[in-house]
C-alpha positions as semicolon CSV with decimal commas, in nm:
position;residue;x (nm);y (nm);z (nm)
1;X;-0,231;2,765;-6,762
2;X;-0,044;3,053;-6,713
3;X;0,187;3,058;-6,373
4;X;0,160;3,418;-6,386
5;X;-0,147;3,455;-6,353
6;X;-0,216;3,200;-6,078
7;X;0,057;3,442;-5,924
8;X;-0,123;3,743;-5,960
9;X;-0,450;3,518;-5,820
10;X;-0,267;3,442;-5,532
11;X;-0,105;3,793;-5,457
12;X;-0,464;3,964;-5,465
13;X;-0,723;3,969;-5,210
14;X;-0,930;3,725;-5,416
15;X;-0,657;3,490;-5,291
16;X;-0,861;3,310;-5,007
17;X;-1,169;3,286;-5,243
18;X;-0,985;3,120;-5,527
19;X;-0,812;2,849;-5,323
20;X;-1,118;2,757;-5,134
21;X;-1,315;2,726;-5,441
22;X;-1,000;2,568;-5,622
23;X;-0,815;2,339;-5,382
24;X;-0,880;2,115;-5,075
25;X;-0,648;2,175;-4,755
26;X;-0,399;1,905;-4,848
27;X;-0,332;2,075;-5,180
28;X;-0,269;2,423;-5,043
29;X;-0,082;2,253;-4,743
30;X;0,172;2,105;-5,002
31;X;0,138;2,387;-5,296
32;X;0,260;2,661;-4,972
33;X;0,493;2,356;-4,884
34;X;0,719;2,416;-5,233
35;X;0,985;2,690;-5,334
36;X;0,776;2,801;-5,589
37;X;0,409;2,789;-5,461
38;X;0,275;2,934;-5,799
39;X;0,390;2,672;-6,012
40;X;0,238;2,403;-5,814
41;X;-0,107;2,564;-5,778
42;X;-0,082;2,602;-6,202
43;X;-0,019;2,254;-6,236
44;X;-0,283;2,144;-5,981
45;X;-0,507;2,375;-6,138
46;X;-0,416;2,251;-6,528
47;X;-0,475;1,907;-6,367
48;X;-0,807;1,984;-6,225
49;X;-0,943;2,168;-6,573
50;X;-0,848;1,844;-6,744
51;X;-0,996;1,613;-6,514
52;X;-1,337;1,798;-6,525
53;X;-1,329;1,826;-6,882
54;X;-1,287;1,442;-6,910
55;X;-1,539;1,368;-6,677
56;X;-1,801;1,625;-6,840
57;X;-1,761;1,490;-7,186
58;X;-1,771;1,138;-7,073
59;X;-2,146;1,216;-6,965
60;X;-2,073;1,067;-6,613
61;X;-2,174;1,411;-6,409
62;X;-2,318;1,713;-6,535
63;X;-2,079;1,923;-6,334
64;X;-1,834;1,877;-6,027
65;X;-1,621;2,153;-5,847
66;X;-1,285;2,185;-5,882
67;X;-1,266;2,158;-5,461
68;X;-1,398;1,820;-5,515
69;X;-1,124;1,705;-5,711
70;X;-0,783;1,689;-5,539
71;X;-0,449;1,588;-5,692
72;X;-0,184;1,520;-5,481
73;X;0,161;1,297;-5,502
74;X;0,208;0,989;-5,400
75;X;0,528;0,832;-5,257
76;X;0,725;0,826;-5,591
77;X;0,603;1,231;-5,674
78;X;0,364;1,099;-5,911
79;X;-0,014;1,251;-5,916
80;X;-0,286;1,072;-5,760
81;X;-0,644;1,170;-5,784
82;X;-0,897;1,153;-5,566
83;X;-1,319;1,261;-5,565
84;X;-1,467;1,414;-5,274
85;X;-1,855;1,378;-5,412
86;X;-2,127;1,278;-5,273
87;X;-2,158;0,989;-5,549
88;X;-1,870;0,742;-5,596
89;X;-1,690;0,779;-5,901
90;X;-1,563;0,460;-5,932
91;X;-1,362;0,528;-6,274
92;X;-1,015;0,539;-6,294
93;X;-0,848;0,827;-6,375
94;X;-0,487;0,895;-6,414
95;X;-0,315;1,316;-6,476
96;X;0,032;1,435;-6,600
97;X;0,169;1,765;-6,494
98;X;0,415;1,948;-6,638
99;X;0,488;2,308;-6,571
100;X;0,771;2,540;-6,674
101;X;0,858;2,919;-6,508
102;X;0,588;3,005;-6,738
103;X;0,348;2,767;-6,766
104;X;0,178;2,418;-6,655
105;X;-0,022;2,212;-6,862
106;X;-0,169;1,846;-6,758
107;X;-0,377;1,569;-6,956
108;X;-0,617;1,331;-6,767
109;X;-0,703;0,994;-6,857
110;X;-1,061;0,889;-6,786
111;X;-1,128;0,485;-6,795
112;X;-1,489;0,441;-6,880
113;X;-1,672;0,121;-6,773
């Protein structure tokens, strides 16, 4: 994912559109929180792309929003997800960020039962 252009997202008037669809309160709460705002949203983003990908191809849903899906840190930094659907997902899954000046990528882990 490409910080810049989550920059340019959030420096346009399709700002407000994009995060609701995008991100729950908590994640634009600590995303506005950092130095760098635009790196964090990237990453979140990255994160959120992966998990829905893993979830998709798993054949558990047939679609989720990305608003439904929040990643945030827990005590240690690390990233915790969480569902907000109407359906329990009751999988595990576990993300890794990593973002640069330029960039953010993630990869999600998706335990099946």
């Amino acid at each position: 994912m490409s910080v810049l252009r989550i920059r340019e997202i959030l420096d346009s008037h399709h700002k407000d559109r994009f995060n609701t669809h995008t991100f729950t309160k908590s994640e634009i709460d600590y995303c506005e929180g950092k130095a760098n705002p635009s790196i964090h949203y990237a990453g979140r983003f990255a994160a959120k792309e992966a998990i829905k990908k893993a979830l998709l191809s798993s054949g558990i849903i047939s679609n989720i929003p990305l608003c439904s899906i929040e990643v945030l840190p827990d005590k240690e930094g690390a990233p915790q997800v969480y569902f907000h659907t109407e359906q329990p997902l009751l999988q595990t899954c576990k993300v890794s960020i990593s973002h640069t000046g330029e960039f953010a990528v993630a990869f999600a882990l998706l335990e099946v039962s």
